[in-house]
C-alpha positions as CSV (number, residue, x, y, z in Angstrom):
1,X,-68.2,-25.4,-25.7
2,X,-68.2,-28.8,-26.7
3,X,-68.8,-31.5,-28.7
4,X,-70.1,-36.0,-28.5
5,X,-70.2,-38.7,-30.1
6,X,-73.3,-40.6,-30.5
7,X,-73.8,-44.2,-30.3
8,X,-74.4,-44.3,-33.9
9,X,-71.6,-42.1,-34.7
10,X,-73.4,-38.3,-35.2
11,X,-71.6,-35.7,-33.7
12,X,-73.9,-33.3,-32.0
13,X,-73.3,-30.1,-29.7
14,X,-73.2,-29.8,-25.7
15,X,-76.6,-27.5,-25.8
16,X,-80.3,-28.3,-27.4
17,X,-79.4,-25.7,-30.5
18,X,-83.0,-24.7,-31.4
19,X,-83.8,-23.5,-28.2
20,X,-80.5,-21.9,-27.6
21,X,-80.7,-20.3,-30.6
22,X,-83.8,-18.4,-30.0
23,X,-81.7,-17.0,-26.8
24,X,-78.2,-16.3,-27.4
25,X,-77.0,-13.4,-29.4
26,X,-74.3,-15.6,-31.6
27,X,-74.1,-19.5,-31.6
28,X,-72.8,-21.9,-33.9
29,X,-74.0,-25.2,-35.1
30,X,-71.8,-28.8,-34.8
31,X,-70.5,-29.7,-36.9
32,X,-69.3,-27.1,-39.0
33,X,-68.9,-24.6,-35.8
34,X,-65.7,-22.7,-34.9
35,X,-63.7,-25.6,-34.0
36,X,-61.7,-25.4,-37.7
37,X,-60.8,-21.4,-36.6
38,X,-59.9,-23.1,-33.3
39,X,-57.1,-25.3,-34.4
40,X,-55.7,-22.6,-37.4
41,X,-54.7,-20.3,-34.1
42,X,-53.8,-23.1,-31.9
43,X,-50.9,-24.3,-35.0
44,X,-50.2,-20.6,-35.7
45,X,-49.3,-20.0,-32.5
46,X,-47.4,-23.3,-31.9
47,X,-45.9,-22.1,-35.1
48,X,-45.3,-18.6,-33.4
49,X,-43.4,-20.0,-30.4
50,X,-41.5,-22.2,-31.5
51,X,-40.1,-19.7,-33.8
52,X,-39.5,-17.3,-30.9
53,X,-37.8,-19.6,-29.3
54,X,-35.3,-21.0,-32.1
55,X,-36.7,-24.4,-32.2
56,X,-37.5,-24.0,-35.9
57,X,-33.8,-22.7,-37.1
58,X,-32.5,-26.0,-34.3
């Protein structure tokens, strides 16, 4: 999973998405893929452990 940066700026995915799309089961298109659900866990979970460990109370 990944994403580039074009020359001109577009971002655009790490596989040819038409053809993949006719293969694979689920995929998403970039922009607008799962990267947005990506970082909500990532800061919940930073969230999470720093509560577990007291950090937030500190």
């Amino acid at each position: 999973m990944g994403i580039n940066r074009r020359p001109d700026g577009k971002l655009v995915g790490d596989v040819a998405f038409a053809e993949a799309a006719a293969k694979a089961s689920y995929i998403t298109p970039v922009p607008g893929g799962v990267g947005p659900m990506t970082i909500a866990m990532l800061l919940r979970n930073t969230l999470s452990a720093a509560s577990l460990s007291g950090a937030a109370g500190a």
